[in-house]
C-alpha positions in Angstrom: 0.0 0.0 0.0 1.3 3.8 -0.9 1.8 6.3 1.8 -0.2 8.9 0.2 -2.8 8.8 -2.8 -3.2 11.9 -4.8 -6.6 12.7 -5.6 -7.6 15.0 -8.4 -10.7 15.9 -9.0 -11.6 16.9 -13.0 -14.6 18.1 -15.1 -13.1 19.2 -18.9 -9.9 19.7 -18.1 -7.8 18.0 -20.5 -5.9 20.8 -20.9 -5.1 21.7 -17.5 -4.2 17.9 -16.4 -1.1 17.6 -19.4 0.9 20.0 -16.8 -0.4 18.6 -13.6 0.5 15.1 -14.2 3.8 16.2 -16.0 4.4 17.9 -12.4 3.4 14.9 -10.2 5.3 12.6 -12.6 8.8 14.7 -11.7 8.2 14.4 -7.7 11.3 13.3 -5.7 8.5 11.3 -3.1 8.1 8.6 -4.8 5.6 6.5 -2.4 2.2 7.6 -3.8 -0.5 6.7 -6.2 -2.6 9.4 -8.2 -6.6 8.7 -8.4 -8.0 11.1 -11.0 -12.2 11.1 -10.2 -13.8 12.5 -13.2 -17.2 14.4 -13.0 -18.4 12.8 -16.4 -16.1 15.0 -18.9 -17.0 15.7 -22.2 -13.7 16.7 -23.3 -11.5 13.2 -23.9 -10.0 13.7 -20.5 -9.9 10.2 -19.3 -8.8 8.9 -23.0 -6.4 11.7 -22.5 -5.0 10.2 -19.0 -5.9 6.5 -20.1 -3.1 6.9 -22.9 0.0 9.3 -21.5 -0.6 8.4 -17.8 -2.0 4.7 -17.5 -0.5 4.0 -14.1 -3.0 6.8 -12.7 -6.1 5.3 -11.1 -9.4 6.8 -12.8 -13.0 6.5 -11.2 -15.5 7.6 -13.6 -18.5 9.5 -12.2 -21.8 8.9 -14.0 -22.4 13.0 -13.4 -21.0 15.8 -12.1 -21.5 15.3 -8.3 -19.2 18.4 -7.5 -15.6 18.8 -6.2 -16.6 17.3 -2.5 -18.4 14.4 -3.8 -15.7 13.6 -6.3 -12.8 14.1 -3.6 -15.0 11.6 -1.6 -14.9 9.0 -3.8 -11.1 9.0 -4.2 -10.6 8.5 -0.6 -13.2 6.1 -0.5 -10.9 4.1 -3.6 -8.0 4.5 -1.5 -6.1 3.3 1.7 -3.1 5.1 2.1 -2.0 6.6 5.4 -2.3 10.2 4.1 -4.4 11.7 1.7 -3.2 14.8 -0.9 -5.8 17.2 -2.4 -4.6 18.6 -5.8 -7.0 20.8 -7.9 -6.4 20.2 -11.9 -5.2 23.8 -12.8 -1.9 23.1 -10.6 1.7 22.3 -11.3 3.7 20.9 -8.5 7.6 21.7 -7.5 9.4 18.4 -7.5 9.5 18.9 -3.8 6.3 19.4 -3.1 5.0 16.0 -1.5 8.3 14.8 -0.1 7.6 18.5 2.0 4.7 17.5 3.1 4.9 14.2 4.4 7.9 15.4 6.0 6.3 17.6 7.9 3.3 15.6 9.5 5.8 13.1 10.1 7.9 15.3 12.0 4.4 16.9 13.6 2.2 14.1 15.0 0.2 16.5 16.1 -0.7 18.5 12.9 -3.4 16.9 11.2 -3.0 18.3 7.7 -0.3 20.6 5.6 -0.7 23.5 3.5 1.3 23.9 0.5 2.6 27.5 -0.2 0.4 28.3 -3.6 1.9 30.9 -5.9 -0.2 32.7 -8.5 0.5 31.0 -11.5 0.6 33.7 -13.9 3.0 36.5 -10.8 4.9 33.5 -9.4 6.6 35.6 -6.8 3.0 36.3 -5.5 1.3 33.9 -3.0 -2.4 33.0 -3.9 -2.8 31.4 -0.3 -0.4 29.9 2.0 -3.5 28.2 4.3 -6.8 29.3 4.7 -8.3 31.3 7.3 -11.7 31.8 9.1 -12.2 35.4 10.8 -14.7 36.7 13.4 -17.1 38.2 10.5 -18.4 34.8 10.1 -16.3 34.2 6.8 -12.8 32.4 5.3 -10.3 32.9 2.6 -7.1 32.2 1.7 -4.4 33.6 3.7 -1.9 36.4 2.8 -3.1 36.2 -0.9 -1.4 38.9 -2.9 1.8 39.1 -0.7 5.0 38.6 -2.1 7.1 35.4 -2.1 9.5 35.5 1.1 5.7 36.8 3.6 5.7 33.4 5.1 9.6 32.1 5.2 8.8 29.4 7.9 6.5 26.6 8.8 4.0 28.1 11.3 0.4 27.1 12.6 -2.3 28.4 10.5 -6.3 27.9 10.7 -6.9 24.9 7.9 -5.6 23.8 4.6 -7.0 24.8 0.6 -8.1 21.5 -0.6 -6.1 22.8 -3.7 -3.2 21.6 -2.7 -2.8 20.0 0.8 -1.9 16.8 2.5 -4.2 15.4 5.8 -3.8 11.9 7.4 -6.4 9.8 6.8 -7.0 9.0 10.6 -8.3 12.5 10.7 -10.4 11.9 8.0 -11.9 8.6 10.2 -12.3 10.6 13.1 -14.3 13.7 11.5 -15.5 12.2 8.3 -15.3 13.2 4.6 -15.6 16.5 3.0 -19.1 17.8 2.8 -21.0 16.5 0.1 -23.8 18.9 0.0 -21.2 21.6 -0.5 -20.8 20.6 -4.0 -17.7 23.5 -4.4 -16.3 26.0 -2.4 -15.7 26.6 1.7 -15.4 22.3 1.7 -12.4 22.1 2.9 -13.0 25.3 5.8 -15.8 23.4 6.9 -13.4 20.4 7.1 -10.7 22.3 8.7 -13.1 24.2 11.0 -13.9 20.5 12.1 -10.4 19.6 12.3 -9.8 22.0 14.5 -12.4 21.4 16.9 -11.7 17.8 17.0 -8.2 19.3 18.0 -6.4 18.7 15.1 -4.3 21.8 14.2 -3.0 22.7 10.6 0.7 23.1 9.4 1.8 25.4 6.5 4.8 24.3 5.0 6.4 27.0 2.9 8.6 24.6 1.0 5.9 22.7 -0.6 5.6 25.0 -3.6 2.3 25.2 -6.4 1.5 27.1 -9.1 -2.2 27.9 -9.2 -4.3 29.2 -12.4 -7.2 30.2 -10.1 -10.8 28.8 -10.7 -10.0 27.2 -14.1 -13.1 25.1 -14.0 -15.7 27.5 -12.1 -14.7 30.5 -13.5 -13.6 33.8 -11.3 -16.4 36.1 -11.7 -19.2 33.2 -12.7 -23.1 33.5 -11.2 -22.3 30.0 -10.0 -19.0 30.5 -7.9 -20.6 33.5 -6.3 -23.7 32.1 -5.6 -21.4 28.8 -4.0 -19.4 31.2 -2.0 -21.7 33.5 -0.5 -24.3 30.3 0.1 -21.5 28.1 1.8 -19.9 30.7 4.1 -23.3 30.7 6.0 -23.6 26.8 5.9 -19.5 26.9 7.7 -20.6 29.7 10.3 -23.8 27.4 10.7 -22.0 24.4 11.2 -19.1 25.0 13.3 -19.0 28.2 15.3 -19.2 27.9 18.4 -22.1 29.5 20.6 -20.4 32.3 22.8 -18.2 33.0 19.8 -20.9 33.7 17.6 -23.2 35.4 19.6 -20.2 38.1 20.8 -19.3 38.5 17.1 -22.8 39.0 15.8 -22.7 42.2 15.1 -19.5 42.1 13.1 -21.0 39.0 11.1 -24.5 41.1 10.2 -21.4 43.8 9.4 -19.9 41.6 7.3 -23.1 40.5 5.4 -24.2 44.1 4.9 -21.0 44.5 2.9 -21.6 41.7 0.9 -25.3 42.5 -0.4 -23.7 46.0 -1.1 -20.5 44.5 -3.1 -23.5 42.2 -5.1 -25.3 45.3 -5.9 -22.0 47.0 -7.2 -21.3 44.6 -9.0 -24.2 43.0 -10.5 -25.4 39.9 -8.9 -27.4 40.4 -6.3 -29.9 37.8 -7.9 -27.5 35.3 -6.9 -27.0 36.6 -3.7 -30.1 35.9 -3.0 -30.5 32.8 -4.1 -28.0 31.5 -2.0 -29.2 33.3 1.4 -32.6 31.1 0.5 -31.0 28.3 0.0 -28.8 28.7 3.5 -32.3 29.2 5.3 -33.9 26.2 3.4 -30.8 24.0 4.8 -31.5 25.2 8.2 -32.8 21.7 9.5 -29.7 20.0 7.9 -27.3 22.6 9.3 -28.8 22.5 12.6 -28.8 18.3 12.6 -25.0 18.3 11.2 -24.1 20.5 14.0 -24.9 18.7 16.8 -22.8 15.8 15.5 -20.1 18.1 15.1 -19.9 19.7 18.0 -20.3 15.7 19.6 -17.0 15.3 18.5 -15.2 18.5 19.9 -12.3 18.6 21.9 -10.8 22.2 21.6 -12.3 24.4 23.9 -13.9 27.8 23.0 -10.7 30.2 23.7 -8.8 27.4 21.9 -11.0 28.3 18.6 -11.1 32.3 19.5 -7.5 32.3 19.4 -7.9 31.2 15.7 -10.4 33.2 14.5 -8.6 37.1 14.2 -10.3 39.6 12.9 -10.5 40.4 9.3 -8.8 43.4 9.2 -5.6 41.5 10.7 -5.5 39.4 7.8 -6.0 42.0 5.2 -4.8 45.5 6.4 -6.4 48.1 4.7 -3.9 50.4 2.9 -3.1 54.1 3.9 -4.3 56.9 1.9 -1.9 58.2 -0.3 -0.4 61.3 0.4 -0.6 64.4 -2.5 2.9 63.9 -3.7 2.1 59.5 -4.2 -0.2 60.9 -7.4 2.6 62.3 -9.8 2.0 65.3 -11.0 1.7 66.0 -14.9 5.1 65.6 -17.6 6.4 69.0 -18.4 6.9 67.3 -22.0 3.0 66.0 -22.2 1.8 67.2 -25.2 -1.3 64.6 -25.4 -4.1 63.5 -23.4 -4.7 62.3 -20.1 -5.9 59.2 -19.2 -7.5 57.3 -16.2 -8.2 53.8 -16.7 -10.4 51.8 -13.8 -10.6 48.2 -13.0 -6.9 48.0 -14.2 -6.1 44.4 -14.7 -5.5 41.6 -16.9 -4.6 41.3 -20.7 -7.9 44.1 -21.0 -5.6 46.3 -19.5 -3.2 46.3 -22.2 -5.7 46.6 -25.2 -7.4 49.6 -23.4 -3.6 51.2 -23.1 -3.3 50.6 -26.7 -6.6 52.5 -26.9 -6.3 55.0 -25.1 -3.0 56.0 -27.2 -4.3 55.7 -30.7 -7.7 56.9 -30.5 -7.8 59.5 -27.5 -4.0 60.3 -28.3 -3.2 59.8 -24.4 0.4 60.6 -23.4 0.1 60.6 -19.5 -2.3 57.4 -18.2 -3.0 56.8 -14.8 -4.4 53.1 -14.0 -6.2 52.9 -10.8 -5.9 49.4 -10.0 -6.6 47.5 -6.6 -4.1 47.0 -3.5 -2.0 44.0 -4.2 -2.0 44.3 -8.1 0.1 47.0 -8.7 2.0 44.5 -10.9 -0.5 43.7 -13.3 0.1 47.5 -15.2 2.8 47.7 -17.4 5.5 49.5 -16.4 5.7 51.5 -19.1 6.6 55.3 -19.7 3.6 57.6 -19.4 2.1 55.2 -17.0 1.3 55.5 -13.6 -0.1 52.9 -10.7 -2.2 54.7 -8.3 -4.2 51.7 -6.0 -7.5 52.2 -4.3 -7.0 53.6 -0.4 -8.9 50.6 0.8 -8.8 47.2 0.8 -12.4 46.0 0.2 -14.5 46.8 -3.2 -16.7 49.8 -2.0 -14.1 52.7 -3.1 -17.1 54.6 -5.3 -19.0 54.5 -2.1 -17.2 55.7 0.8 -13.5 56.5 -1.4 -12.6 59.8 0.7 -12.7 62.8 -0.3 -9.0 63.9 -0.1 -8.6 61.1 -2.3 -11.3 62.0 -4.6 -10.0 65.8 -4.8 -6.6 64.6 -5.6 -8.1 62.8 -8.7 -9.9 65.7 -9.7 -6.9 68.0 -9.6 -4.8 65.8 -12.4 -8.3 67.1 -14.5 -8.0 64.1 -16.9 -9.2 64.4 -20.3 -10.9 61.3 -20.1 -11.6 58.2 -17.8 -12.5 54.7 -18.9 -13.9 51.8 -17.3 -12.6 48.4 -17.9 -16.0 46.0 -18.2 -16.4 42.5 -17.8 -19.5 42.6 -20.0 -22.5 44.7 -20.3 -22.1 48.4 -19.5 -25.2 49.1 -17.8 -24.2 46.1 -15.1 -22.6 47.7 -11.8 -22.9 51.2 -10.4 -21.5 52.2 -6.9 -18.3 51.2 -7.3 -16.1 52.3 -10.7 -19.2 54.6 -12.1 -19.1 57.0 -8.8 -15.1 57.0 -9.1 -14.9 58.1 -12.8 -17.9 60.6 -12.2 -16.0 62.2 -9.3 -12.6 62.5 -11.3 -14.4 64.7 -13.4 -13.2 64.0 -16.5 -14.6 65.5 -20.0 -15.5 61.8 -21.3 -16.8 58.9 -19.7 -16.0 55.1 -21.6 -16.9 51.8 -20.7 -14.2 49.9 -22.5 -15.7 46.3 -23.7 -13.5 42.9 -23.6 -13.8 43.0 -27.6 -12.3 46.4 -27.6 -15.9 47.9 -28.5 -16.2 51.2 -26.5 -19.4 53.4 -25.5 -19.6 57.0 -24.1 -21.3 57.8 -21.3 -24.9 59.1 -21.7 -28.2 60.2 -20.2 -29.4 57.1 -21.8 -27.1 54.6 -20.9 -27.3 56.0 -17.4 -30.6 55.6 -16.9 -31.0 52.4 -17.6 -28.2 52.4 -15.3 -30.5 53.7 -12.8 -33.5 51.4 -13.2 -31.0 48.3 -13.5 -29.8 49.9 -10.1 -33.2 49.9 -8.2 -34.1 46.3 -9.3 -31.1 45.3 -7.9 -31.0 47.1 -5.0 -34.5 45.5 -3.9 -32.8 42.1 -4.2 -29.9 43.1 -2.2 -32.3 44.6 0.5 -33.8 41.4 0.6 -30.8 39.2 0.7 -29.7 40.8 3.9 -32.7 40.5 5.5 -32.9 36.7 4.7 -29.0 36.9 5.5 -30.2 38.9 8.9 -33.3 36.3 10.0 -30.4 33.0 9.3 -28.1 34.7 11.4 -30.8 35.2 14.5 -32.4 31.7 13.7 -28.5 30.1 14.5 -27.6 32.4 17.3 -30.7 31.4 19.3 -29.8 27.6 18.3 -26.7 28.0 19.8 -27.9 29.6 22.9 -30.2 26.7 23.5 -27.6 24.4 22.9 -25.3 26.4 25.1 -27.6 26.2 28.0 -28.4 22.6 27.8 -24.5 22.1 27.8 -24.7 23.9 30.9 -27.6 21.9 32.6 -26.0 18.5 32.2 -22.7 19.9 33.8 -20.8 20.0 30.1 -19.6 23.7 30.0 -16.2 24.5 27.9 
């Protein structure tokens, strides 16, 4: 029997699996097996691995049951002593498992690893190096969009990205399997929230190196990923935090979801949104039942799991405003236009440079771009990276305004907006930052290069699309506010009947 079995989930991804298995194929570990579970393809990836790899396992699924259910079934086909998650879209440093079962061998206390994931496309940036849950009742991956070098040393961290991780299977008998109903996303926080209540801590382990592509399968700004995420953040909360936690950070959590129904309205899907708060309230029963088993099993205490949940703004510091003389002033040479391009990221970025230089005739062009992706604009002459004073996405909402005064001094000759898709999608956010720069034009820059001005027209349908969606995102939180009540006065009961048999921790 192997020490460790590899298990790689797949739907379509023929493409992505040629430089996975290359990777796996080069690692200096040599005592594993690789089970590829595929969630009925249509793309010739099993032929595919059939013909190039046919030492890998393959366990064909009849549909696509999701990434949990598909996970599940390769540790079911397995026996080996640990078991490695490994999404498709990776490639693996020769090193990579050899560092990980080093490391729960030398920790029998650790429970699973974390690999140190590196953006795949900026691989000196860190897409997450472990996972984290915070107070606000939500996870993510852990000091994404830092530099290569941020986390130098092996170190305790809340649970492991089922992208690329390693757990021992007797933690996996003890707490069970990922969570089926799931189907994608926040799986493998729920299994490390459990984990860790089952007193089980988590190891990162900087030396175990992947390169990530991000969301190859789901898709980054997809009505399904969204709807996933914001539906299985409340089923983790639901499931794992503990009473007295919960009820003290309630009003940080109702924060938190405030934010989000405000970040679907900016940016187009609250419909989703919604959705996925009625779907959370529907599972209430299940959440409720699944608890209880849960919390059956727990052996940290409750300042054991507060001392893992830090607040959010620990994690991801919100960055200083800059002061006047960050936002150059103008050329002395300029003899052109000047420029301000928003939402600046990605190969759009590039073809709306080239744009703005042939068509507006744009010698100075400042791209506002987010904290943490100041590399993604060319660094180019003429071109200048000014990043958003906050963190988080509502900037046309509550930017400052010493920040938006210094924007309208540079008196730009025209601003454009970077869209995703349809122009009259979105409005807080980019719309109110372009309209208090001030410039003389207005253009929503489309991912075909097709442009369109600004116009009474255009921004009235900007409006109604607005209203329609603000009335879903009103009603999101309050479903988001009525599941949130529902599971603290579930956890009060349980708390007090804890208390009346003489259990209290």
């Amino acid at each position: 029997m192997m020490r460790v079995a590899v298990i790689i989930p797949n739907f379509n991804g023929k493409d992505l699996l040629r430089r996975c298995l290359k990777s796996l194929s080069s690692q200096t570990f040599a005592d594993f097996e690789t089970t590829l579970v595929d969630n009925a393809s249509t793309d010739d990836s099993v032929l595919f691995v059939k013909a190039s790899y046919p030492r890998t396992r393959i366990i064909q699924l009849p549909e696509n049951v999701g990434f949990a259910a598909a996970v599940n079934a390769g540790i079911r086909a397995t026996e080996s002593e640990y078991v490695a998650f490994l999404n498709n879209d990776t490639e693996v440093d020769p090193l990579w498992l050899n560092s990980l079962v080093e490391a729960l061998d030398a920790e029998p206390r650790a429970g699973s690893a974390a690999s140190k994931i590196m953006w795949d496309n900026a691989r000196d940036t860190i897409y997450a190096a472990g996972d984290f849950f915070c107070r606000e009742g939500f996870g993510g991956n852990m000091l994404s969009g830092a530099k290569d070098g941020a986390t130098a040393r092996r170190r305790w961290v809340f649970s492991a990205s089922a992208c690329a991780s390693l757990i021992r299977r007797a933690v996996l008998d003890e707490i069970g399997l990922l969570e089926e109903r799931f189907f994608m996303f926040y799986e493998d926080i729920d299994l490390g929230f459990r984990a860790q209540l089952a007193g089980w801590p988590c190891i990162v382990v900087p030396e175990a190196v992947v390169y990530h592509t991000g969301t190859a399968t789901a898709g980054i700004f997809s009505q399904m990923r969204r709807y996933y995420l914001a539906r299985n953040e409340l089923f983790v909360l639901a499931r794992n935090l503990l009473g007295p936690i919960l009820r003290r950070s309630l009003r940080s959590i109702l924060r938190h979801q405030l934010k989000v129904s405000i970040q679907a309205l900016d940016e187009g899907w609250p419909a989703a949104l919604l959705r996925a708060r009625i779907a959370a309230v529907a599972a209430l029963p299940w959440l409720l039942r699944s608890r209880r088993d849960i919390m059956a099993k727990r052996r940290a205490s409750t300042d054991d799991i507060a001392r893992l949940l830090c607040p959010h703004a620990d994690i991801y510091p919100p960055a200083s405003i800059p002061d006047a003389e960050e936002i150059p002033r103008a050329w002395a040479s300029a003899a052109g236009a000047r420029v301000l391009i928003i939402r600046s990221a990605g190969p759009l970025l590039q073809k709306a440079i080239d744009y703005a230089r042939s068509s507006l005739n744009a010698q100075e062009i400042d791209a506002l771009t987010m904290l943490g992706r100041e590399d993604t604009v060319p660094s180019e002459d003429g071109i200048c990276t000014i990043t958003y004073p906050r963190r988080d996405r509502f900037q046309g909402f509550s930017m400052p305004s010493r920040f938006a005064t210094r924007l309208r001094a540079r008196r730009y000759d025209a601003t454009m907006i970077l869209c995703g898709g349809d122009a009259e999608v979105g409005f807080l956010n980019v719309d109110l930052v372009a309209l208090r720069a001030r410039a003389k034009r207005l253009i929503y820059f489309m991912p075909d290069g097709s442009t369109r001005e600004f116009d009474r027209q255009l921004f009235s349908k900007k409006l109604a699309r607005f209203a329609l969606n603000a009335c879903l995102a009103g009603a999101a939180l309050a479903v988001s506010v009525v599941f949130m009540l529902v599971i603290a006065a579930a956890t009060a009961l349980e708390d007090k009947g804890l208390r009346s048999s003489g259990v209290g921790r």
